[in-house]
N, C-alpha and C positions, 0 to 999 in steps of 0.2 A: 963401228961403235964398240968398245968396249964391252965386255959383257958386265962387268962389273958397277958400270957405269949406273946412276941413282934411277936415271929411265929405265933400264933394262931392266931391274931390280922390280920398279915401280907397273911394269908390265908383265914381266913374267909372275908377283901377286895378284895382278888382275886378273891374268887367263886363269890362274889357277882356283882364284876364288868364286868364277864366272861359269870354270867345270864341275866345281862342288857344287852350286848350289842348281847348277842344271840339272844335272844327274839325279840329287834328293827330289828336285821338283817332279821330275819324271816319273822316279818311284813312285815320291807319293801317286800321282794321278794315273799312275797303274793300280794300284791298291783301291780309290777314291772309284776308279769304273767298276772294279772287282764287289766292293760293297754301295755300291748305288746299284747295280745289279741284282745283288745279295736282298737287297732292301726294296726293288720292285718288284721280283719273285714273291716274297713273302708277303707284303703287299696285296698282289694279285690272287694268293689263298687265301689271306684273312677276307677279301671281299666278297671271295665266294662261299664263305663261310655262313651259315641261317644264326641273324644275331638274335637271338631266344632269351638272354639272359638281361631281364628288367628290373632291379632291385627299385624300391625307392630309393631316391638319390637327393641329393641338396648341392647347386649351384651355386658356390662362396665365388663375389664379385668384389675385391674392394676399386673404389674411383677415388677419385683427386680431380677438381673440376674435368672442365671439357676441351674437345680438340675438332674440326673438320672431320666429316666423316661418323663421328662416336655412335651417332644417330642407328644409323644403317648398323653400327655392331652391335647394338645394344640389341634390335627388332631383329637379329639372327638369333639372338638365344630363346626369344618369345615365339621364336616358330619352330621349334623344332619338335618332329613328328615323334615322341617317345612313347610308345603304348604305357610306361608304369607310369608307376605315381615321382613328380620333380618339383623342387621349388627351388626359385631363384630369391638370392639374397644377396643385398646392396648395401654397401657399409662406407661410408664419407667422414672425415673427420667433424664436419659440422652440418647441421641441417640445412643450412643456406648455399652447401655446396653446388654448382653449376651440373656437376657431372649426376647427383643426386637426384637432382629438379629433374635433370633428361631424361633418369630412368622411372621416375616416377610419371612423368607425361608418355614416354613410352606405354609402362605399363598400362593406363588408362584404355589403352586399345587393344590392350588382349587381355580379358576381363576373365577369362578361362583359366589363365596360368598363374597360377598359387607364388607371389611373390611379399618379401618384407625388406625394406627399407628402416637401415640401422644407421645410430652416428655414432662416433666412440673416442672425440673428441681428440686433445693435443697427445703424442705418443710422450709415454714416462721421458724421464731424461737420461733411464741407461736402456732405453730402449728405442734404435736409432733408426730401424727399421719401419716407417709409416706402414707400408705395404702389409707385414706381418704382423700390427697393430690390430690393422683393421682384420684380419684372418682371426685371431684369434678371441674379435667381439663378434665374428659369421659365427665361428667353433660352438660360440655358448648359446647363442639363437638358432641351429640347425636342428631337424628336427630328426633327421636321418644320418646315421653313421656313413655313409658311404657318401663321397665328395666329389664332386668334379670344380677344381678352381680356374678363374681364369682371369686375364688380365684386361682393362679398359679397351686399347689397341684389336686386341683380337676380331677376326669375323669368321660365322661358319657356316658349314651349310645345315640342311635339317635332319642329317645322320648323325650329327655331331655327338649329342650325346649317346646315341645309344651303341654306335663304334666305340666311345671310350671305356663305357662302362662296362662292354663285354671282358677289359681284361681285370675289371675287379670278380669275373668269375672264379679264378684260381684264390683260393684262401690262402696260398704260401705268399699272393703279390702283396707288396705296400704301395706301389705305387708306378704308375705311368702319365709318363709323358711321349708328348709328341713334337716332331721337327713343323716348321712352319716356312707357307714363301712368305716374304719377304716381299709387299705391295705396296706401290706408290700409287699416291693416287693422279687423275689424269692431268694433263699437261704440269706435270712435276717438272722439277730441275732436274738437272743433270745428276747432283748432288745427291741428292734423293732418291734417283734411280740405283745412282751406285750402291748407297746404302741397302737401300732393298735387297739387291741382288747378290751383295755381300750378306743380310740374313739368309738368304736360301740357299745358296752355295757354298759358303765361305764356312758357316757355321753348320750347316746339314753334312758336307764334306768328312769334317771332323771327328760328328758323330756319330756317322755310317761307320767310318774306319773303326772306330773306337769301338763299337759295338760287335765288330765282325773280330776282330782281333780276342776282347778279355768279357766282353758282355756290357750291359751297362752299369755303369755306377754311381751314375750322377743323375740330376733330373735339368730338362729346361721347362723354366716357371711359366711360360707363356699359356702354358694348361696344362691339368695335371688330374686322374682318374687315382683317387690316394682314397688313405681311410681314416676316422676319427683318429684310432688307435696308431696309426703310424706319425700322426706328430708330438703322441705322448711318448712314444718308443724311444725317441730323438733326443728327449728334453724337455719338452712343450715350445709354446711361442715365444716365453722370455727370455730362453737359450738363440733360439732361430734369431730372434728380433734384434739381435748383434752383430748380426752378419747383413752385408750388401749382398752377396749371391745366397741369397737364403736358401733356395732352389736347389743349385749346387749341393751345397752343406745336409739338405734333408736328402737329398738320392744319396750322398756320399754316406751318410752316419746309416742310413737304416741299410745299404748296400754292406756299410761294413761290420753290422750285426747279426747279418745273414736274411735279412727281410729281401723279397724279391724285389728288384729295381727294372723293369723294362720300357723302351725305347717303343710307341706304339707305331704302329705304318699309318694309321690314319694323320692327316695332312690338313693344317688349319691356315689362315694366310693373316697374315700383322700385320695391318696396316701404319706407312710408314707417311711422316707428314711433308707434307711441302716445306722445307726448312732451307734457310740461306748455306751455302757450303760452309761458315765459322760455325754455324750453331753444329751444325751434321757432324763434320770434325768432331768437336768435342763431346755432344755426346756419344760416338761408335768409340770413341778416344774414351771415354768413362768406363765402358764396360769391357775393352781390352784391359784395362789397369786392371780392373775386380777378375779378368783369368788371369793375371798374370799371377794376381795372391793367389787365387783361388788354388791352381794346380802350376807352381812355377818352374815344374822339370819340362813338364809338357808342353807351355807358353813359350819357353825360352828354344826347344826344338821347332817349333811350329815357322820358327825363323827360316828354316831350311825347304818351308812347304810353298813357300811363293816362287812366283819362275820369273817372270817376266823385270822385277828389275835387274838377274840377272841375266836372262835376253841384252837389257841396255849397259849392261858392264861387260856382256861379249863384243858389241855394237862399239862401244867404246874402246878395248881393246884393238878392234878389228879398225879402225878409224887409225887409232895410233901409230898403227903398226904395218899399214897399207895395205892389209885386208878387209877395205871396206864393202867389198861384197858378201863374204865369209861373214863380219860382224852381223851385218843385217839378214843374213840367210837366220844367223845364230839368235838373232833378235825375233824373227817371224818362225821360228823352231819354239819358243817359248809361247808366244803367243797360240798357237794353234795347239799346245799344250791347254793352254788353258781354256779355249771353244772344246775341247774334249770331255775336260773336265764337269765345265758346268754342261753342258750338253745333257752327260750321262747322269748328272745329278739330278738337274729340273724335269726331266722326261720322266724319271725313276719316281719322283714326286706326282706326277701327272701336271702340270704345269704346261696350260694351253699355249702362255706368251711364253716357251721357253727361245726360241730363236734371236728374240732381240736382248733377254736376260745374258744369252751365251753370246752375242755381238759385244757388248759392252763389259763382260766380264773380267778381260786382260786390266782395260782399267780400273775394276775396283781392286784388281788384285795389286796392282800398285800402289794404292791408295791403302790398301789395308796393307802392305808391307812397312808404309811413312807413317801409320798406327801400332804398328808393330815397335817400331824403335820407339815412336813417342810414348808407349806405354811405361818406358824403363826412367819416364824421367818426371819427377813428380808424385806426391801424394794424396793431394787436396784437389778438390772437385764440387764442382757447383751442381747440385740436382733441388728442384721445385722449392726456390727460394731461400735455401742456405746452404752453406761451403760447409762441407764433410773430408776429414782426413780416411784412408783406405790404411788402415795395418797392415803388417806383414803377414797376418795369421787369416784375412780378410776380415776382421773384424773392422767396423766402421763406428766412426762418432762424430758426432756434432762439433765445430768450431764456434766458442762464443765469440 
């Protein structure tokens, strides 16, 4: 055959495109052991550390009705063993809220723990942000400067609080957050599974690296150890409240003022629901878009972090070209790539089920590679009952 010829052509950019992004995979998941490592070391100090430091604190929760499960994470924040003084505070846009009603029949059974129950009705109309609506009607009912936020989803155990609040001991810090797995609950989908286990790998992965590499600079909102003072520093809430990665935007601005931003080791699990694979899709697909604004040099590299589709454009190559043994050698060289990877992630985390998390993890990585591309196409997005457009700057607004 020709060399010239459109197959040969068509084949010699496959292997070559199939060695690029094997090689970057690789790296990455040398680097990805190096700081899950980095990240269970420190870890395993901070535990052995006497946590001494009990400020008062105030627990800002805002809900949005209810989901399977809520139950059980709401009764994790009413247990937790904190020697200081904490109150939990619940903020719904209306009183008849579902999620509202739960944590008030919660609360009824732990009659010891200092909680208020807030509404703060429809968010403004330049302000698009529900979530930081309700944060900033917690902001003006708190009664303690010092915060711990957290989101519906979340569950912890009864160190939770006083792990986070140790690192509000440094006065230089504004703010910590921490990585979380990623849980389904039992007899889930497959679907579901995946998602899970792309929260605890896919996204802890990133920002182990990220953190070993420049520091942190960003926050993940799933909970966060911050302070009065660091969301005035920002802007306030009506600035935040224009952004879909608000989280994002508050680590990133007060990081870039010189306010301290750190990544905590302590480890929370977000519970992920039983959802049909179209719903799952689209929304892991919603919040690829909001990185892709968010930080779009990093999103658009992050292309080169997955391995295993191309393991199947070596496989394919190798098929072509009558090295079908070579393809699938090169196909199961990517995959075991990837059991390394989450391996050293979820272990690094303490994460009891990691075995089956790192069994199924090739497949979310391909899944999150066909999120990857769908991320680049599209700007509208459906979340909790209306279609919102994603700016280039991440800025978000309403569709009438």
């Amino acid at each position: 055959m020709p060399s010239s010829t459109p197959m040969h052509i068509f084949l010699k950019v496959l292997f070559y495109v199939a060695v690029v992004g094997s090689a970057t995979s690789t790296i990455y998941c040398g680097m990805v052991v190096v700081a899950a490592w980095r990240f269970g070391l420190r870890r395993h100090n901070e535990l052995a550390e006497p946590a001494t430091f009990t400020p008062p604190v105030s627990v800002l929760k805002p809900l949005h009705g209810t989901e399977p499960g809520m139950e059980r994470n709401l009764e994790t924040f009413f247990e937790q063993q904190y020697p200081g003084d904490f109150e939990l505070l619940f903020c719904a846009r209306q009183e008849s809220d579902e999620g509202l009603q739960l944590a008030r029949r919660v609360a009824e059974r732990y009659p010891q723990v200092s909680a208020q129950f807030l509404t703060c009705g429809e968010p403004m109309p330049e302000f698009h942000n529900a979530k930081v609506y309700s944060l900033a009607k917690l902001d003006s009912a708190a009664k303690n400067d010092d915060y711990v936020t957290s989101d519906a989803d979340v569950r912890v155990e009864p160190d939770y609080l006083l792990r986070m609040v140790q690192y509000l001991r440094d006065p230089n810090l504004g703010l910590a957050s921490c990585l979380y797995l990623g849980t389904a609950h039992p007899n889930s989908t497959l679907s579901s599974q995946l998602d899970a286990v792309g929260k605890s790998v896919e996204m802890a992965s990133g920002v182990m690296v990220a953190d070993m590499i420049e520091g942190t600079k960003f926050a993940l909102g799933a909970t966060m150890a911050t302070r009065r003072k660091s969301f005035q520093i920002v802007g306030g809430f009506d600035k935040l409240g224009q952004f879909y990665a608000d989280d994002f935007v508050l680590g990133q601005q007060l990081a870039s003022r010189g306010v301290g931003v750190k990544m905590a080791t302590h480890v929370i699990r977000l519970m992920v629901q039983n959802s049909p694979f179209s719903l799952s899709f689209k929304n892991q697909l919603r919040w690829m878009q909001s990185t892709r604004r968010s930080r779009p040099l990093g999103h658009l590299g992050s292309g080169l972090t997955f391995a295993v589709p191309f393991g199947l454009l070596g496989l394919l190559w190798g098929l072509l070209n009558g090295h079908a043994a070579l393809g699938l050698l090169w196909l199961m060289a990517t995959i075991l790539n990837r059991w390394v990877q989450a391996g050293a992630v979820l272990t690094s985390m303490g994460d009891a089920d990691w075995k089956h998390g790192t069994l199924i993890y090739p497949l979310r990585d391909l899944l999150g590679f066909l999120l990857w591309v769908g991320s680049y196409y599209g700007s509208d997005f459906y979340y909790r009952g209306k279609i919102y457009k994603l700016k280039s700057d991440g800025r978000v607004e309403a569709i009438e």
